[in-house]
Each structure stands twice: as structure tokens, then as C-alpha cells.
RODO-2510 file (C-alpha; in nm, 4 decimals, decimal comma):
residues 135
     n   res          X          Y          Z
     1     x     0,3589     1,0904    -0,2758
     2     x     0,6377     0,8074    -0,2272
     3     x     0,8249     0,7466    -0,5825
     4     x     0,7736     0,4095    -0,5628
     5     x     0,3805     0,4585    -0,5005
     6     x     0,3656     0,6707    -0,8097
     7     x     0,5553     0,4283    -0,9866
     8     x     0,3177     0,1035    -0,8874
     9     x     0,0023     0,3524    -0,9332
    10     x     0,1327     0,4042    -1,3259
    11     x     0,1408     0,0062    -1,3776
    12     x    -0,1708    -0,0290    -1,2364
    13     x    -0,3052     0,2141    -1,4503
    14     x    -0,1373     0,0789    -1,7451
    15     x    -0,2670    -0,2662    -1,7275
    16     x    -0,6252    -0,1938    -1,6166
    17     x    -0,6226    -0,2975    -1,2491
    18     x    -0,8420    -0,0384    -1,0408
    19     x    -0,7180     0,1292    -0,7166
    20     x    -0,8332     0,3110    -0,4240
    21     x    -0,5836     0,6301    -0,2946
    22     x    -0,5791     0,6100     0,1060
    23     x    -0,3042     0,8312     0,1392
    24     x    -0,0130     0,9674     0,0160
    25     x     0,2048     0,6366     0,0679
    26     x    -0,1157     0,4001     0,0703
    27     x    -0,3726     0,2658    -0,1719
    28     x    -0,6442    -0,0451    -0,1936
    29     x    -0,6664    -0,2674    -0,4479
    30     x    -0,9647    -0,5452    -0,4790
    31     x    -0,9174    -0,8775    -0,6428
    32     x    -1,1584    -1,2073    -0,6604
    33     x    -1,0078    -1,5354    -0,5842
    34     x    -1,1870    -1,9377    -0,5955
    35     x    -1,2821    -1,9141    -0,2738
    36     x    -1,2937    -1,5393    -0,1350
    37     x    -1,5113    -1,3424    -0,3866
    38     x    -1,3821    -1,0315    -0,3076
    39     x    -0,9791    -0,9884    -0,1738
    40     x    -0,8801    -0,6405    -0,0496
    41     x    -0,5149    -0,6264    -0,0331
    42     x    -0,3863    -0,2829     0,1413
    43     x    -0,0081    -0,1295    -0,0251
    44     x     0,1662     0,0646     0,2184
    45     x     0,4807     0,2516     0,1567
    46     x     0,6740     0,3649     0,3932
    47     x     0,7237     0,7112     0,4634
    48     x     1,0718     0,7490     0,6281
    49     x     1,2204     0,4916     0,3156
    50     x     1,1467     0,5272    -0,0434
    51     x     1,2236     0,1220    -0,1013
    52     x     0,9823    -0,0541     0,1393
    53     x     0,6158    -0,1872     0,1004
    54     x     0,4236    -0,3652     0,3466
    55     x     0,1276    -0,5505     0,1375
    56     x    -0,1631    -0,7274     0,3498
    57     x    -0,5134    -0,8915     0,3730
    58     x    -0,6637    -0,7704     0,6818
    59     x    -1,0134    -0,9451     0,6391
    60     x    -0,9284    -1,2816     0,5740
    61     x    -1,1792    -1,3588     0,8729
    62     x    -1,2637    -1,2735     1,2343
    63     x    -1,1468    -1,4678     1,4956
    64     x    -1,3158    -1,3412     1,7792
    65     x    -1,3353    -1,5874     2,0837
    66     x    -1,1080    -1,8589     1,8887
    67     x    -0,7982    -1,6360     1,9395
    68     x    -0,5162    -1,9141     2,0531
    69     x    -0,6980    -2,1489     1,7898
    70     x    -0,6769    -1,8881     1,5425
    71     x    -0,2874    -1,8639     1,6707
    72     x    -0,2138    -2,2347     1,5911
    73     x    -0,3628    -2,2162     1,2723
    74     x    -0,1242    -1,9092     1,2053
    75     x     0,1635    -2,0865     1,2905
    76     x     0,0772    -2,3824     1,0579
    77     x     0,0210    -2,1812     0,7766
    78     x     0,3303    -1,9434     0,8518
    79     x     0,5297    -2,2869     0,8150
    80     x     0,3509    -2,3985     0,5357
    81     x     0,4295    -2,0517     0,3303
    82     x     0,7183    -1,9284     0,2016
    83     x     0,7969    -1,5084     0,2100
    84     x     0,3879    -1,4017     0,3472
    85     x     0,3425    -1,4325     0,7212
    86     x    -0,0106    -1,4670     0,8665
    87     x    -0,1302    -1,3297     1,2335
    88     x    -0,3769    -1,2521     1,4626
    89     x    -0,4373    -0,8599     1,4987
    90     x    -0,5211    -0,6581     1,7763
    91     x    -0,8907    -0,7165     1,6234
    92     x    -0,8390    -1,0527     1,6549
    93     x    -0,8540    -1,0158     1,2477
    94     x    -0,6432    -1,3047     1,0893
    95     x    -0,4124    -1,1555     0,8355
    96     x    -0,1450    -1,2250     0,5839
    97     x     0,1161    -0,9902     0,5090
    98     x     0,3888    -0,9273     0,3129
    99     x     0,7164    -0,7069     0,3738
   100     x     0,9151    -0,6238     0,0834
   101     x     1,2116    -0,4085    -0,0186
   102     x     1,2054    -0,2580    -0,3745
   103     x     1,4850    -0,1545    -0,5570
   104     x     1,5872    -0,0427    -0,8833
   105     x     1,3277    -0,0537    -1,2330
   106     x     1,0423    -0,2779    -1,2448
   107     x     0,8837    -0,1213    -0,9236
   108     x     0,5045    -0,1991    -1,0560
   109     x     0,5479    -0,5379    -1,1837
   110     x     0,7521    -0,6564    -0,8678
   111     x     0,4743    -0,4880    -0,6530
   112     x     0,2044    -0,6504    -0,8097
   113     x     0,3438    -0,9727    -0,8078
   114     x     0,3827    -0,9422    -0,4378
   115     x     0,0124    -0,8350    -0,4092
   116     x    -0,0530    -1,1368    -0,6274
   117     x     0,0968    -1,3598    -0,3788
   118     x    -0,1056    -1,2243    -0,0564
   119     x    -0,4116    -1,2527    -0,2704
   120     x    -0,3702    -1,6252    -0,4198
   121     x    -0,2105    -1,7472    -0,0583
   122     x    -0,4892    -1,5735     0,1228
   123     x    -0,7550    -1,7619    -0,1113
   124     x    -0,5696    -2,0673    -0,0892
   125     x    -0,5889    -2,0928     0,3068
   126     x    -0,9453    -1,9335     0,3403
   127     x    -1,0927    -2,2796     0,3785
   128     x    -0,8175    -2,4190     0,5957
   129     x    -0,8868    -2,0696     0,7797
   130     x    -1,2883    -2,1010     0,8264
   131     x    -1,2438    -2,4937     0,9147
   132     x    -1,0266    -2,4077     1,2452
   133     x    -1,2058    -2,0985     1,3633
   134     x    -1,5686    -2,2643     1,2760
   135     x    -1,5257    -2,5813     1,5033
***
């Protein structure tokens, strides 16, 4: 299992948040937001490097058939936010994502916090999200 995995597993353990194992460098974790009851958030460490973590929302919404709006939108909101990124997958899945390098102690807290931030940022554009792709 990566270190820093281990490490982030351990904090959430410590302060009560629940987890799902995927893997040995990935877990789920589920939070609730205002407007997204339920926010799955997916932690990914990398395997070939023991101090990166890619953190994302991959079912923010579908937008199948509104694709280039769906782009647009993206690009607002990618100018709008500061350190998360969103994009249209391959599923033509909206997502926001994180990248992050982790160094040093403090390894849950800091991951956390960067989950926090895909989760409140994904919640906060939801509406702005369902407006575009619904019209």
C-alpha cells in the first residue's frame, strides 16, 4: 500500500470519516454537500511516486448529447476556480479534479483538505452545472 495512502487512511480513521479501499493506492470517500446529497470523491495515489494524489468527482453529472456545451461551461468554471480543474470525460461525465503533490508530515490533514475542496467546489457549481446542460 502507498505510505502516503496508509498515512491519509489513519486520519480518516482517527477523525471518524468512513472510507471505501479500491485498491492498494486508491480509496472512496462519500460526503453530502447543500446541493448534491451525496459527493463521492475518488483518492488516487500514484504508484510509480510515493508524493502524488490525484483527488476527483467523477459524477458531478452526465453530459451526454450537450458535450461542447458541457465544454464551455468547463472552461468558465476552470477560470472561475483556483487549484481544481473541471472536464468532460471520455463518458462525457463532467468532473472536477484535483492534482496534488504531498510532502513531508501532515499527509492526512493536507489530503483531506484537498478532498474538501473538490467536494465544496463540486457542490458549489452543481447548479451552475445542471442549468447549462438542462437547456
Amino acid at each position: 500500500m502507498n505510505p502516503n495512502k496508509a498515512a491519509f487512511a489513519n486520519y480518516l480513521d482517527k477523525i471518524g470519516i468512513q472510507w471505501i479501499d479500491i485498491d492498494n493506492n486508491a480509496m472512496s470517500i462519500q460526503l453530502g454537500g447543500n446541493h448534491l446529497r451525496s459527493i463521492e470523491i475518488a483518492v488516487i495515489f500514484a504508484s510509480d511516486s510515493v508524493d502524488f494524489v490525484s483527488i476527483s468527482n467523477w459524477k458531478i453529472a452526465s453530459a451526454k448529447g450537450k458535450e461542447r456545451i458541457a465544454v464551455e461551461l468547463c472552461n468558465s468554471l476552470n477560470n472561475h476556480y483556483r487549484w481544481i480543474k473541471f472536464y468532460v470525460d471520455e463518458d462525457s461525465d463532467i468532473v472536477c479534479h484535483l492534482d496534488a503533490m504531498i510532502v513531508g508530515d501532515g499527509v492526512g490533514a493536507i489530503c483531506f483538505n484537498a478532498v474538501k475542496r473538490v467536494a465544496i467546489i463540486s457542490d458549489e457549481a452543481y447548479p451552475e452545472i445542471i442549468k447549462s446542460i438542462a437547456q
